[in-house]
C-alpha positions as CSV (number, residue, x, y, z in Angstrom):
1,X,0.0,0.0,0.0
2,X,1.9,3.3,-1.1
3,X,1.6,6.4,1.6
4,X,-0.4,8.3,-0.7
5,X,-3.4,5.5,-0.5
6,X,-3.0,4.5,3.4
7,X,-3.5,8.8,3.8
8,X,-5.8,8.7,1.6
9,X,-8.0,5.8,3.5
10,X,-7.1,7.5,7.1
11,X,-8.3,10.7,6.1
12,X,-11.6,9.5,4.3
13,X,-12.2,7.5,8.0
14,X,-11.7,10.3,9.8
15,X,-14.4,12.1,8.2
16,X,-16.2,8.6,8.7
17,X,-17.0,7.8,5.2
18,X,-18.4,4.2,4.4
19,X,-16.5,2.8,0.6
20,X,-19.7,1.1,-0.7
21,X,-19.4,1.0,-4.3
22,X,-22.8,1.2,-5.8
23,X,-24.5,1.4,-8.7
24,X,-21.4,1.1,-10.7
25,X,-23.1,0.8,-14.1
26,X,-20.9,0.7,-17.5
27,X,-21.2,4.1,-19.3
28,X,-20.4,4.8,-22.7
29,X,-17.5,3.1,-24.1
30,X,-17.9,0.8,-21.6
31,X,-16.6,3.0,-18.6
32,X,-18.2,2.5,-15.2
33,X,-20.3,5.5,-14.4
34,X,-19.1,7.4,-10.8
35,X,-21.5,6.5,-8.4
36,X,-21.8,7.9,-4.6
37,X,-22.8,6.8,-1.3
38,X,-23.5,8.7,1.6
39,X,-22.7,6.8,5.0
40,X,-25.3,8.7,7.1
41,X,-28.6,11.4,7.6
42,X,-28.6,14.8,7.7
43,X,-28.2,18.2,5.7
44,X,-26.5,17.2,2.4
45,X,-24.8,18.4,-1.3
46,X,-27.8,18.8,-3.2
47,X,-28.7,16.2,-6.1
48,X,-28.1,18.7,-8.9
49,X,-24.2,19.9,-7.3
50,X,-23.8,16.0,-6.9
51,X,-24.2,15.2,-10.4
52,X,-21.7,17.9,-11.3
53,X,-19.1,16.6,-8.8
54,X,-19.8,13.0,-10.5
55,X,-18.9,14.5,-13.8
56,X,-15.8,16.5,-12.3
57,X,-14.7,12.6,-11.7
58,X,-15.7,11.2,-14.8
59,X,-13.9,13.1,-17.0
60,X,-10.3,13.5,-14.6
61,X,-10.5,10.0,-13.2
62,X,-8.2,8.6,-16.4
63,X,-5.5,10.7,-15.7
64,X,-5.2,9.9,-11.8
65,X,-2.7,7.1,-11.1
66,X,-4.1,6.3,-7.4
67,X,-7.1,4.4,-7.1
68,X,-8.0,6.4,-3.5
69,X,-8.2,9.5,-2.7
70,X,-10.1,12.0,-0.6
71,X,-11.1,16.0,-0.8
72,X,-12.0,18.3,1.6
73,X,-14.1,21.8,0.9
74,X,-14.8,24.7,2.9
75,X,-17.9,26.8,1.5
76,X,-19.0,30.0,2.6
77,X,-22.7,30.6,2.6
78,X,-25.0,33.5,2.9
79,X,-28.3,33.7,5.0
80,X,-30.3,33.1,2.1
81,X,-28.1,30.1,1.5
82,X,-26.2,31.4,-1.3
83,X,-22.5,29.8,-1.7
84,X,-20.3,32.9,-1.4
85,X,-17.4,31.4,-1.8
86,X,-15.9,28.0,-2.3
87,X,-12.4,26.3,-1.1
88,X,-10.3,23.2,-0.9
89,X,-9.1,23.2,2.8
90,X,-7.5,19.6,2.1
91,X,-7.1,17.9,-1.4
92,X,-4.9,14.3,-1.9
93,X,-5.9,15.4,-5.4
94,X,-3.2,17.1,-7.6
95,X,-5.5,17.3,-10.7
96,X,-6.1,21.1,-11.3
97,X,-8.7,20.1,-13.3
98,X,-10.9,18.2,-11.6
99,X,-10.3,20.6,-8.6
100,X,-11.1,23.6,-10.7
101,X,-14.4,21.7,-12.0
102,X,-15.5,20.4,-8.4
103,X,-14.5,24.2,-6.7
104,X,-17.0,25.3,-9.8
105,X,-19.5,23.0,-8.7
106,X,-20.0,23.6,-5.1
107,X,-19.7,27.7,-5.5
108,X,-23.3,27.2,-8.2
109,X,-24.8,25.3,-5.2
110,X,-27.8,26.7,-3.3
111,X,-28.4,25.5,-0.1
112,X,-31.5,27.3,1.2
113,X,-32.7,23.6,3.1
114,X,-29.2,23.9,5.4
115,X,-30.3,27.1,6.0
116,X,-33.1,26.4,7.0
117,X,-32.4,23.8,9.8
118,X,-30.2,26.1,11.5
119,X,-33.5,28.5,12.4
120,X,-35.8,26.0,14.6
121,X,-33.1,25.7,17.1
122,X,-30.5,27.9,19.2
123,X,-26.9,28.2,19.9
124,X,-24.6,26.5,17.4
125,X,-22.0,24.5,18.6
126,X,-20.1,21.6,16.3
127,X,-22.8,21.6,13.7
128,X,-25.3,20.9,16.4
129,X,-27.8,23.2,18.3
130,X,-29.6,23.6,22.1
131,X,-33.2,23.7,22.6
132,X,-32.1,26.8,25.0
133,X,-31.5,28.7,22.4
134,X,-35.3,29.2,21.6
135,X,-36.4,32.5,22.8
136,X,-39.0,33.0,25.9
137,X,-41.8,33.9,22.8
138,X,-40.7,30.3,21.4
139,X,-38.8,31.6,18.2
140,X,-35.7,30.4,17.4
141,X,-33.1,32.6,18.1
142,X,-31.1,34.2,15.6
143,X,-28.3,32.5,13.9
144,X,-24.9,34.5,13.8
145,X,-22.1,34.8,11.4
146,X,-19.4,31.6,12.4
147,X,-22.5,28.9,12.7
148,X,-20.8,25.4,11.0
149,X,-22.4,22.5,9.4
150,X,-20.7,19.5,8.3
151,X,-22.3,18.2,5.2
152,X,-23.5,14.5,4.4
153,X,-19.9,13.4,3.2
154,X,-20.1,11.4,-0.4
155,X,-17.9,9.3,-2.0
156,X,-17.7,9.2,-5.8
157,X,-16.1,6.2,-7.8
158,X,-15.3,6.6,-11.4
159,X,-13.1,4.6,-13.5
160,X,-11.7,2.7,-10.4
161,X,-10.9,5.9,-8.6
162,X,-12.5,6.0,-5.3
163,X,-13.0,10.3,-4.2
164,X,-14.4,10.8,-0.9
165,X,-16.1,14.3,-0.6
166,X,-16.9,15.9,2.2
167,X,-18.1,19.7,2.5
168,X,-18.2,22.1,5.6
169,X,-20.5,24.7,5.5
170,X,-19.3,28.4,6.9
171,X,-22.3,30.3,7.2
172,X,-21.3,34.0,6.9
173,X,-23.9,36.3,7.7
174,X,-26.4,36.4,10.1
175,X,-29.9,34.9,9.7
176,X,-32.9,36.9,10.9
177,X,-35.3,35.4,13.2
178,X,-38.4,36.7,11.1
179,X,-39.6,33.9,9.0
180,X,-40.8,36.5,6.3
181,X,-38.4,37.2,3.7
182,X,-36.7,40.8,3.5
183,X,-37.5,40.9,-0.4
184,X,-41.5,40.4,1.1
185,X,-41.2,43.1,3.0
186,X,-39.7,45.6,0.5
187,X,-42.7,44.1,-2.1
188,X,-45.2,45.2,0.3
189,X,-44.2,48.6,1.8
190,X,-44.0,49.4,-2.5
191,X,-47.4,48.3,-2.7
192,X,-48.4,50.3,0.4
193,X,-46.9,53.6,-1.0
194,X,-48.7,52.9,-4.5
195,X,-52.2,52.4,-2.2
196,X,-51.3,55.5,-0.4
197,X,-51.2,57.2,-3.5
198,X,-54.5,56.0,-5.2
199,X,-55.9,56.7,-1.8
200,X,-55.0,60.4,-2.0
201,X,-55.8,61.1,-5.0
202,X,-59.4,59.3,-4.8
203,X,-59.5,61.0,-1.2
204,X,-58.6,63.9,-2.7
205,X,-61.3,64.1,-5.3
206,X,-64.4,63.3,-2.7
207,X,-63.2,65.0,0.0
208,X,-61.7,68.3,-0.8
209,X,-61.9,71.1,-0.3
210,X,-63.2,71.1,3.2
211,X,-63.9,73.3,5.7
212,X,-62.7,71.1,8.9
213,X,-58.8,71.3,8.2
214,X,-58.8,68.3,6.6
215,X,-60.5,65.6,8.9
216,X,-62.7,64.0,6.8
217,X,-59.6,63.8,3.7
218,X,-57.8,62.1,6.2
219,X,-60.3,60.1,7.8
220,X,-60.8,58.8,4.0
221,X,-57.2,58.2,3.4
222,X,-56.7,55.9,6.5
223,X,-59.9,53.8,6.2
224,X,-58.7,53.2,2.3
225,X,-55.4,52.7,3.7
226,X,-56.9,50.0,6.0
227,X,-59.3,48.4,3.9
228,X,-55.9,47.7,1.8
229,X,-54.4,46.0,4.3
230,X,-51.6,48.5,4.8
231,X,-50.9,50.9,8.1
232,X,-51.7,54.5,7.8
233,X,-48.2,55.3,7.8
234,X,-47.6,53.9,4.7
């Protein structure tokens, strides 16, 4: 066993990867067709990014002379989960193109889901998070810049090459509490103002001129305003 491999099969334990070769189908010219196999539950590469990654493997594995190796990435993502960035923080792979390819990959993922189970819980520690971190109202607290998740890790085999792949998700901004999406709330307060306009200017047309200062034009306004479903500060 050369050093390379035996590094290469410590390394993919330590990240606690299972080699189950499955599905390993002939392909076109007779090629087996990279497979994966994820060794347990939880938040995970989406289907679409794993494709790519099997395809990064497909087309570099002929010019890899090991038959095992093992990559680790570190990916930066956004509260909306947006990839902001994507990184190798451990390769056994020298093959800049397959790394270019699989760096490619990840940073097109969208991980909205991961996101997502980060926001029923509380404090973030290792990837895993307290009940105590629930507010007293029984909202999840908000989750802060630094929060980690360690991704399902996958193992790709293609053309006898054996890849392990495991991502860690950096999440690098802070999620807010509120359920409702930021974009919703800009949508509504422009539909508000466009109401507050139609308001005035059909309030304007019954109403005015009066001789009470205005009462009954703004008294008008605010009931539109309301029937709208917006607040009369809109």
């Amino acid at each position: 066993m050369t050093t390379k491999l035996a590094a290469s099969l410590a390394l993919a334990l330590g990240l606690g990867l299972v080699f189950t070769q499955v599905g390993c189908g002939s392909g076109p010219m007779g090629n087996p067709r990279p497979s994966l196999h994820a060794s347990a539950d939880g938040p995970s590469v989406p289907a679409a990014t794993v494709a790519q990654l099997r395809d990064c493997a497909e087309h570099g594995a002929a010019r890899l002379t090991d038959t095992h190796y093992a990559i680790v990435f570190d990916v930066d993502v956004t509260a909306d989960g947006q990839v902001d960035k994507a990184k190798i923080r451990e390769s056994l792979i020298n093959d800049r193109e397959i790394i270019s390819c699989m760096v490619d990959a990840l940073h097109g993922m969208s991980l909205p889901g991961v996101i997502a189970t980060l926001r029923p819980s509380g404090p973030i520690s290792g990837g895993r998070v307290s009940p105590e971190g629930r507010d007293p109202m029984g909202h999840p607290a908000a989750v802060v810049a630094g929060a980690v998740v360690n991704l399902v890790p996958i193992v790709l085999v293609a053309g006898g090459v054996t890849i392990p792949v495991a991502v860690t998700v950096h999440v690098v901004s802070e999620i807010p509490t509120s359920t409702r999406d930021t974009t919703d709330e800009e949508r509504e307060k422009k539909r508000c103002k466009k109401v507050k306009q139609e308001c005035i200017e059909y309030c304007s047309d019954t109403t005015l001129p009066t001789p009470d200062f205005g009462w009954k034009f703004q008294k008008c306004k605010n009931d539109c305003l309301e029937r709208q479903g917006c607040p009369r500060d809109s």
